[in-house]
PASEBA-1860 file (N, C-alpha, C; in nm, 3 decimals):
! residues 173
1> XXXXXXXX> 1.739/1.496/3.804/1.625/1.434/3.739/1.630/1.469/3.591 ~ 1.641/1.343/3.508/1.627/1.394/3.360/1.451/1.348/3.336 ~ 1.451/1.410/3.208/1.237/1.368/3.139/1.310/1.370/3.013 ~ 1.293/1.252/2.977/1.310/1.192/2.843/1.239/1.111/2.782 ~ 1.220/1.091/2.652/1.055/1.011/2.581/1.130/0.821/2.589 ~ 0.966/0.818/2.665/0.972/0.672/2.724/0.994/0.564/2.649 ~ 1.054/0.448/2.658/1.093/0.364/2.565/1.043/0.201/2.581 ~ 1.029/0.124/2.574/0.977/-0.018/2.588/1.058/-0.072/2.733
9> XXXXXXXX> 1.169/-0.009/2.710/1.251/-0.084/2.847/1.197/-0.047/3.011 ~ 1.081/0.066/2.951/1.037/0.158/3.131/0.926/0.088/3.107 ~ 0.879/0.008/3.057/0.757/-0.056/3.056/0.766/-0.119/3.223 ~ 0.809/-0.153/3.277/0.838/-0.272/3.390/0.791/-0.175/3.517 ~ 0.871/-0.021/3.514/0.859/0.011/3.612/0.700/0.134/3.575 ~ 0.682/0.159/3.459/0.551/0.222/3.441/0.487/0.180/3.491 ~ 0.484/0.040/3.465/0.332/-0.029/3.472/0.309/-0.039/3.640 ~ 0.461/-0.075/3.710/0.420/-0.066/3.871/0.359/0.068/3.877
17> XXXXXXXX> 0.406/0.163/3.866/0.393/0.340/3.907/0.205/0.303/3.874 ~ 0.153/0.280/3.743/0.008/0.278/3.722/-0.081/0.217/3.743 ~ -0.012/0.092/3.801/-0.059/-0.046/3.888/-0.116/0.004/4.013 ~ -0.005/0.093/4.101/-0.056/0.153/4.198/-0.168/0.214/4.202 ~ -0.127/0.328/4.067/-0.268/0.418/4.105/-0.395/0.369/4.041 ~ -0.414/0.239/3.992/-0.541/0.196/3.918/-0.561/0.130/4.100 ~ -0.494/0.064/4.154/-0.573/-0.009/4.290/-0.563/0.098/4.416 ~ -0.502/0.207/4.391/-0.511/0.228/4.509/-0.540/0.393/4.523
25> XXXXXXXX> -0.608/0.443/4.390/-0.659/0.591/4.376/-0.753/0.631/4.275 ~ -0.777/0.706/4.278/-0.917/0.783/4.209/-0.857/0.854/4.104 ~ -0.781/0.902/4.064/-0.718/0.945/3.981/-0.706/0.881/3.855 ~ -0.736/0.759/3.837/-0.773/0.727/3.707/-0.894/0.623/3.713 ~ -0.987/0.615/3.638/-1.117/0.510/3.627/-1.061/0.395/3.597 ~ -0.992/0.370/3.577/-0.923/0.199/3.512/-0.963/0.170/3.673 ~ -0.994/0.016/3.657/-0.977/-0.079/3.796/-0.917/-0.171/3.815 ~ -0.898/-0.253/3.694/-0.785/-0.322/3.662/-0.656/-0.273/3.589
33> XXXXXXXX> -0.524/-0.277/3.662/-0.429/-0.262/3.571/-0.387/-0.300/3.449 ~ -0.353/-0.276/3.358/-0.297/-0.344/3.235/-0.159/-0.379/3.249 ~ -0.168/-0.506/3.186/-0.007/-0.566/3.196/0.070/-0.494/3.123 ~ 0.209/-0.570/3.105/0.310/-0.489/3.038/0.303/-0.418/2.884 ~ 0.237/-0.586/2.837/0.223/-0.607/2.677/0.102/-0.439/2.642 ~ 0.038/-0.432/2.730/-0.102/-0.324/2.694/-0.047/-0.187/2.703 ~ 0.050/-0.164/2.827/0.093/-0.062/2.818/0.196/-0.027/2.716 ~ 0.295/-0.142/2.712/0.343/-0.117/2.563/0.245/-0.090/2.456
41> XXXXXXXX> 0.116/-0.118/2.392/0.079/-0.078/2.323/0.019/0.054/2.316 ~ 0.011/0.093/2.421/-0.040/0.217/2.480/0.048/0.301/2.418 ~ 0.170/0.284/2.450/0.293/0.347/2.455/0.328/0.371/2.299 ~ 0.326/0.234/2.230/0.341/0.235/2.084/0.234/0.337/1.978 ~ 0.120/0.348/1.985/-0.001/0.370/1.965/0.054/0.510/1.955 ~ 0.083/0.592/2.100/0.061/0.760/2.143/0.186/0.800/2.030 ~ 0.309/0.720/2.054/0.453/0.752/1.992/0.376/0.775/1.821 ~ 0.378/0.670/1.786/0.285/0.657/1.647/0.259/0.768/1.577
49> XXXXXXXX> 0.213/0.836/1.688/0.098/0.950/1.633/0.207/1.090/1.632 ~ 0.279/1.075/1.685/0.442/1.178/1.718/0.394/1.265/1.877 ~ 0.333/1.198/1.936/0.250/1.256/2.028/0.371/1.228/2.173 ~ 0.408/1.326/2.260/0.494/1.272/2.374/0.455/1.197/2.483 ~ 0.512/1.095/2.543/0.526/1.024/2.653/0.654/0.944/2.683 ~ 0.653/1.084/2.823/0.774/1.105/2.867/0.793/1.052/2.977 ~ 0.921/1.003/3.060/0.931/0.894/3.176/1.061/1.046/3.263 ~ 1.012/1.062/3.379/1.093/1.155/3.475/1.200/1.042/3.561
57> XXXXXXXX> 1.336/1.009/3.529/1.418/0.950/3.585/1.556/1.027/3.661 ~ 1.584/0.963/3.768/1.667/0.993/3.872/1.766/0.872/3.887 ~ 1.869/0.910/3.878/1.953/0.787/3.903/1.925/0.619/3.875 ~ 1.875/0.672/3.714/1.892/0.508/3.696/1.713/0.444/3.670 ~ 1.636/0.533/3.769/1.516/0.459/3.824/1.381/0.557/3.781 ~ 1.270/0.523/3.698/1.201/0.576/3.677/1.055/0.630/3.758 ~ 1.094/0.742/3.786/1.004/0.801/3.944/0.881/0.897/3.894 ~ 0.879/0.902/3.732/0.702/0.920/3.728/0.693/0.931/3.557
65> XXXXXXXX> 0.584/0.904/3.485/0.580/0.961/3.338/0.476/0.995/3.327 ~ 0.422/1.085/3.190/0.307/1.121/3.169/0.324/1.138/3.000 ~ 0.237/1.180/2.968/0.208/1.202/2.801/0.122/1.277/2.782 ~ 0.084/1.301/2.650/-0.009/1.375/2.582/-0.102/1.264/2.455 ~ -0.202/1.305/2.449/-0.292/1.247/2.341/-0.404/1.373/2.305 ~ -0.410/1.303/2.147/-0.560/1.414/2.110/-0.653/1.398/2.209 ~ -0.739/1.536/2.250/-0.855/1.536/2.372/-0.960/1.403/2.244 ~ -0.938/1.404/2.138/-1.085/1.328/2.098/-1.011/1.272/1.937
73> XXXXXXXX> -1.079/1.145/1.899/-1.028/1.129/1.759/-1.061/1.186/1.618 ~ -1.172/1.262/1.656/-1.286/1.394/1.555/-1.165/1.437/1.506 ~ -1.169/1.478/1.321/-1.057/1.582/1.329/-1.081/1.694/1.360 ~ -1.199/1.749/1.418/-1.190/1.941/1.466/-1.117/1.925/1.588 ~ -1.075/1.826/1.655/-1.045/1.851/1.797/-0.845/1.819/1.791 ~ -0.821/1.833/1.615/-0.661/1.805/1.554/-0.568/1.908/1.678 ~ -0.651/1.991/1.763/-0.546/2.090/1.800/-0.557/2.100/1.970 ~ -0.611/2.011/2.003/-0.670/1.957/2.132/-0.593/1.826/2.181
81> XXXXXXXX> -0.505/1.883/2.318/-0.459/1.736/2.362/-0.470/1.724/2.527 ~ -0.446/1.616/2.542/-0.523/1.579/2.692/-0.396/1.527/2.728 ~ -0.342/1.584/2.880/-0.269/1.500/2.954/-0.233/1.408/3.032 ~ -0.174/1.340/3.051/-0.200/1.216/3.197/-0.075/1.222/3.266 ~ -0.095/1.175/3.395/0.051/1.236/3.450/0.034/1.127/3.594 ~ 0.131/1.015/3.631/0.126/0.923/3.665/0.290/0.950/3.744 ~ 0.279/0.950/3.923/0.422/0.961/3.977/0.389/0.849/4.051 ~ 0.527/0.826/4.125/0.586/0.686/4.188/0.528/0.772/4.345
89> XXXXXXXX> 0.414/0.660/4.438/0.383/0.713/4.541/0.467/0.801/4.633 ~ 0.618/0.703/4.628/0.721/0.761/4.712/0.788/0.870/4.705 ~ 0.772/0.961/4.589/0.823/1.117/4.551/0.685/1.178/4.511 ~ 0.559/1.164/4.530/0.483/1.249/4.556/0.466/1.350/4.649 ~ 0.488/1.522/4.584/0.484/1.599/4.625/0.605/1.659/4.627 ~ 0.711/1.615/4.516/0.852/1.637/4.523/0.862/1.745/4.371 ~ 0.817/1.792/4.329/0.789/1.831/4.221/0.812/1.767/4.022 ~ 0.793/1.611/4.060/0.807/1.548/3.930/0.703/1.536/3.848
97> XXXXXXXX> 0.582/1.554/3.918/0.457/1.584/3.823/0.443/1.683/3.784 ~ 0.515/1.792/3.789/0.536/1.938/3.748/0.566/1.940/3.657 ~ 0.686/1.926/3.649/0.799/1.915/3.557/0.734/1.835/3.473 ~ 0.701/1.710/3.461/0.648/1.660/3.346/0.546/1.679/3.295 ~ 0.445/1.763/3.334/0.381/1.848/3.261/0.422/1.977/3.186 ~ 0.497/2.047/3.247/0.583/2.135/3.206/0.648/2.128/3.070 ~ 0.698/2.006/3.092/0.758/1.910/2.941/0.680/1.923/2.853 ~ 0.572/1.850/2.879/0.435/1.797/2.792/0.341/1.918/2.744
105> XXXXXXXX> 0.362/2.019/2.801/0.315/2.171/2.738/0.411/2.211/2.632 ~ 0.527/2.181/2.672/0.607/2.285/2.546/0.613/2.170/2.444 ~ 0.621/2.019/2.435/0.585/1.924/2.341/0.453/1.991/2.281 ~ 0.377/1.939/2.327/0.226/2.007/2.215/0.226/2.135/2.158 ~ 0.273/2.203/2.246/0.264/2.331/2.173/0.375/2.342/2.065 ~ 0.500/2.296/2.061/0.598/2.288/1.993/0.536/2.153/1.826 ~ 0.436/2.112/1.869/0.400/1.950/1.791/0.190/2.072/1.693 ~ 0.202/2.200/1.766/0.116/2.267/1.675/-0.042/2.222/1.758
113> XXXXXXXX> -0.008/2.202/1.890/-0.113/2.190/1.988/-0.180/2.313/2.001 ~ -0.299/2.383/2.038/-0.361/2.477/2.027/-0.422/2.529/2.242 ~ -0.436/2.407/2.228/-0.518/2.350/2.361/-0.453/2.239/2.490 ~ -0.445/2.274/2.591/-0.403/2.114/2.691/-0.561/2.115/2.747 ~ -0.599/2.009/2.804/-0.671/1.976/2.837/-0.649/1.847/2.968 ~ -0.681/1.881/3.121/-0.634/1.798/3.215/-0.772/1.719/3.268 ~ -0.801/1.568/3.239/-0.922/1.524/3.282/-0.882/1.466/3.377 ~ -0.947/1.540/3.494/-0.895/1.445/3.626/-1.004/1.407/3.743
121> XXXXXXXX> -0.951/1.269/3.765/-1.043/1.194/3.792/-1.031/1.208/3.949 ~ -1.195/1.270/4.003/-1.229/1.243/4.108/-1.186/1.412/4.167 ~ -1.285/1.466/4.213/-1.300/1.628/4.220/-1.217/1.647/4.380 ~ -1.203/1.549/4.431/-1.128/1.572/4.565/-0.945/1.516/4.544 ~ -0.931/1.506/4.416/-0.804/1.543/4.362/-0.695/1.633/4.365 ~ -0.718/1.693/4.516/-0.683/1.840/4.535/-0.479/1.873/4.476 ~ -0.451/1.715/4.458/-0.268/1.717/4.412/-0.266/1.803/4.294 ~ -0.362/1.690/4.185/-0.357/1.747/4.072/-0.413/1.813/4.003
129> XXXXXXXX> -0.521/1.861/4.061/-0.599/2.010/4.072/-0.512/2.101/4.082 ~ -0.436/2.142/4.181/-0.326/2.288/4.229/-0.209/2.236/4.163 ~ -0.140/2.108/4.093/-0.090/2.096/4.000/-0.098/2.200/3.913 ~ -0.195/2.130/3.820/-0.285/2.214/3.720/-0.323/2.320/3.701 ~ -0.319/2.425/3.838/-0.358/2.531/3.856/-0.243/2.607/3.870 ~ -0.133/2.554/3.931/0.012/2.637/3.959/0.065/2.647/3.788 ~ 0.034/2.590/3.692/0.052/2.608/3.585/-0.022/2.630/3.443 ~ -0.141/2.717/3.514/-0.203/2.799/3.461/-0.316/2.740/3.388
137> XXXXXXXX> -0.334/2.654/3.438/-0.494/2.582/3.376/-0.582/2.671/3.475 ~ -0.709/2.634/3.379/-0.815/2.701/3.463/-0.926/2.581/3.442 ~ -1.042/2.590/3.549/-1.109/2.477/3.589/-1.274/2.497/3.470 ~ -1.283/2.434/3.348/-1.355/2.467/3.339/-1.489/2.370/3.352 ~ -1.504/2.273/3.392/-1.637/2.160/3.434/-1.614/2.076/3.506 ~ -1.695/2.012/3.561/-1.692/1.895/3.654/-1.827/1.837/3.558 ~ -1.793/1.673/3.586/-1.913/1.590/3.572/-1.981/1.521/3.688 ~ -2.065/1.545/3.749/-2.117/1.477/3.900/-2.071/1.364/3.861
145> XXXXXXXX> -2.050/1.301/3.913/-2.109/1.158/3.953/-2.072/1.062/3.905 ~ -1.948/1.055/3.775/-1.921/1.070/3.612/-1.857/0.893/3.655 ~ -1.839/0.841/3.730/-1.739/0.711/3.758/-1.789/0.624/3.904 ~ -1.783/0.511/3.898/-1.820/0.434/4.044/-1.666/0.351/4.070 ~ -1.614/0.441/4.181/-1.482/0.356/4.187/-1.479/0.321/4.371 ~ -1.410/0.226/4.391/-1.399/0.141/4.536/-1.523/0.245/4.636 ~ -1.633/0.207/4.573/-1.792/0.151/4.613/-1.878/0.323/4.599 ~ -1.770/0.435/4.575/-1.849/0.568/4.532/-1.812/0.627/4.402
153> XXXXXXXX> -1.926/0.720/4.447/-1.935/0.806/4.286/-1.797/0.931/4.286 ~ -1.777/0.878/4.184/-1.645/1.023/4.119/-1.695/1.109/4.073 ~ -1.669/1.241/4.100/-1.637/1.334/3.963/-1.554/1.334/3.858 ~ -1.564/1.423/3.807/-1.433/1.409/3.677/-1.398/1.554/3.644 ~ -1.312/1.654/3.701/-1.272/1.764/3.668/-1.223/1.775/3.554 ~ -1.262/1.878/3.458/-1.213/1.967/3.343/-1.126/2.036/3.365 ~ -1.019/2.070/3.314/-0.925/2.212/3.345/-0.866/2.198/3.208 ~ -0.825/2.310/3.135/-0.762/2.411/3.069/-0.689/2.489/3.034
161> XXXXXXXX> -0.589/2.512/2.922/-0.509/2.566/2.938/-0.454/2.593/2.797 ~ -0.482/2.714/2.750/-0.392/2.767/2.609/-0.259/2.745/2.589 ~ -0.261/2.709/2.427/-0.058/2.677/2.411/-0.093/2.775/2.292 ~ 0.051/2.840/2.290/0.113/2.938/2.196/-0.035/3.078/2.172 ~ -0.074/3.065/2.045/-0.163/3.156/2.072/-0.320/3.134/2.044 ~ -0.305/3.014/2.100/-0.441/2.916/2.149/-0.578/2.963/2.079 ~ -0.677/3.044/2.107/-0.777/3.024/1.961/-0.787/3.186/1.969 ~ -0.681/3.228/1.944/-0.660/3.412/1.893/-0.644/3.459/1.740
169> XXXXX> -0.609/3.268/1.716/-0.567/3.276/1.540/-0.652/3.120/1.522 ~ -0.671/3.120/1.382/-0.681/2.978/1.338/-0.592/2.937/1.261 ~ -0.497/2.845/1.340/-0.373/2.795/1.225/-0.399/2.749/1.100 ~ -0.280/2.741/0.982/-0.248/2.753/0.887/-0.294/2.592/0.858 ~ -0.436/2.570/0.737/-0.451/2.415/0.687/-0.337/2.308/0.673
END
């Protein structure tokens, strides 16, 4: 398995991988998928910013990606980034959502990240909860009730997680 930063050509098979999980999981509030053209801009937009989104491939075929973005567009929150992390149903639980978080930690922190931040949707998320937790996030909020997806209410878990030496210092203006 290589994780390498995603390019216009994984657009085809992203968008299936997120297609899935917009119709058929809680894990993200979208309800409608976005076509190709949106996720390309998605894609264009995060790159833009020098921000990573990375595609986990195996022979040829792209079997999960995820990225990083600022937690907020405020500049106090310049050192704050939020992850998303999106695998192919059929290697869930194989360890590729690991790893590409794994990635996406030493990106931010290497890019002068301070903070990860994992918003995950729907508190009975238990994958990417102990995800999140096997790599040292810690849980810090839930929002009751926070989403209405296929006919109930979501939560929305908080979790956490310091990069480099996270708010022990205040980096250099």
């Amino acid at each position: 398995m290589i994780y390498r930063d995603a390019t216009q050509a994984d657009l085809p098979a992203m968008a299936a991988i997120y297609a899935h999980h917009v119709l058929n999981g809680t894990g993200t509030f979208e309800e409608l998928p976005p076509d190709e053209a949106e996720l390309g801009a998605r894609l264009a937009r995060n790159q833009a910013h020098g921000w990573a989104w990375l595609v986990a491939e195996d022979a040829g075929e792209v079997k999960g990606y995820g990225y990083y973005a600022a937690l907020r567009d405020r500049s106090a929150y310049r050192f704050a980034a939020e992850d998303s992390i999106y695998v192919r149903d059929d290697v869930r639980g194989q360890g590729v959502g690991k790893a590409l978080v794994e990635a996406l930690l030493k990106r931010a922190e290497a890019a002068g990240f301070r903070q990860m931040f994992a918003v995950i949707g729907d508190s009975e998320n238990v994958g990417s909860i102990g995800l999140h937790l096997s790599l040292g996030f810690k849980q810090v909020g839930v929002l009751k009730a926070a989403g209405l997806k296929f006919g109930r209410w979501l939560d929305v878990v908080y979790m956490q997680r310091a990069l480099g030496a996270g708010d022990k210092t205040v980096p250099p203006a």
